[in-house]
C-alpha positions in Angstrom: 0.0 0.0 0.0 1.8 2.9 -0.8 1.8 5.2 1.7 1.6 9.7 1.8 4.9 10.2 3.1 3.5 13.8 5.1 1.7 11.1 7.7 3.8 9.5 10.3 4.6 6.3 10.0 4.0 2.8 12.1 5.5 -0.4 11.7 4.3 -3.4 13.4 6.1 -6.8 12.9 3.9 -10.2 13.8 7.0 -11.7 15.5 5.1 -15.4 14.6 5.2 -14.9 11.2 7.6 -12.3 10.7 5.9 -10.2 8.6 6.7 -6.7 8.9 3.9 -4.4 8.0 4.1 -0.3 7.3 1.2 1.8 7.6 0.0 5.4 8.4 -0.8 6.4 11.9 -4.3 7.1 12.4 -5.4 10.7 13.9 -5.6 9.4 17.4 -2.4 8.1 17.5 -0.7 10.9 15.9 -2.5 13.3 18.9 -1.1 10.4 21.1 2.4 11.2 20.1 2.2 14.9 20.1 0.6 14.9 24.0 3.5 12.8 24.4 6.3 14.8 23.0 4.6 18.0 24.6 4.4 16.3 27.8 8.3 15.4 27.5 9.3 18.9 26.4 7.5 20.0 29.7 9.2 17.2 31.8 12.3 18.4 30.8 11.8 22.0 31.1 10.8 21.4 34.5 13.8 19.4 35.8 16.3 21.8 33.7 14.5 24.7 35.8 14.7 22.9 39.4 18.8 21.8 38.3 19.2 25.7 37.7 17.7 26.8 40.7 19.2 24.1 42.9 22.6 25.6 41.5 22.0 29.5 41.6 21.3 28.2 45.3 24.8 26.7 45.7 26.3 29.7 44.3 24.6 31.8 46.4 25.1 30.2 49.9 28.8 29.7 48.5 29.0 33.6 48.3 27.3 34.2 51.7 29.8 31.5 53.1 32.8 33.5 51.3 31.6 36.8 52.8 31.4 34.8 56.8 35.2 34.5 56.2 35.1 30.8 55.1 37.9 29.5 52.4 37.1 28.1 49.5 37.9 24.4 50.6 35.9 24.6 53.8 32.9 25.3 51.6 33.1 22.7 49.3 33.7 20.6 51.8 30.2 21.6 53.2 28.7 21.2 49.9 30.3 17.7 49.4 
């Protein structure tokens, strides 16, 4: 079946027989896989946000620790 190559395609093998069959996904399944990518982009947005605000922490409480007079080891040896 010749297939519109603009439509995302699926390919299912019957592992009994070992025929391999191509076909266009339908609309619900296309709508499954952009909620999925959406919901992915979001996941990662989310954990790239807390990683940057876990660090601007460390940098900051590195900067108070400076200013309280301790050295540079003795505060990574509090971050460790």
């Amino acid at each position: 079946m010749a297939t519109d190559s603009s439509v995302p395609q699926i390919v299912e093998v019957d592992c009994s027989t070992g025929i391999t069959t191509t076909r266009d996904m339908t609309p619900d399944e296309i709508a499954a896989q952009v909620k999925m990518q959406a919901d992915q982009a979001a996941t990662m947005a989310a954990q790239q946000a807390a990683a940057d605000a876990k660090a601007a922490a460390q940098a900051s409480a590195a900067a108070k620790l400076t200013k309280l007079g301790l050295t540079a080891d003795e505060i990574a040896a509090l971050q460790s």
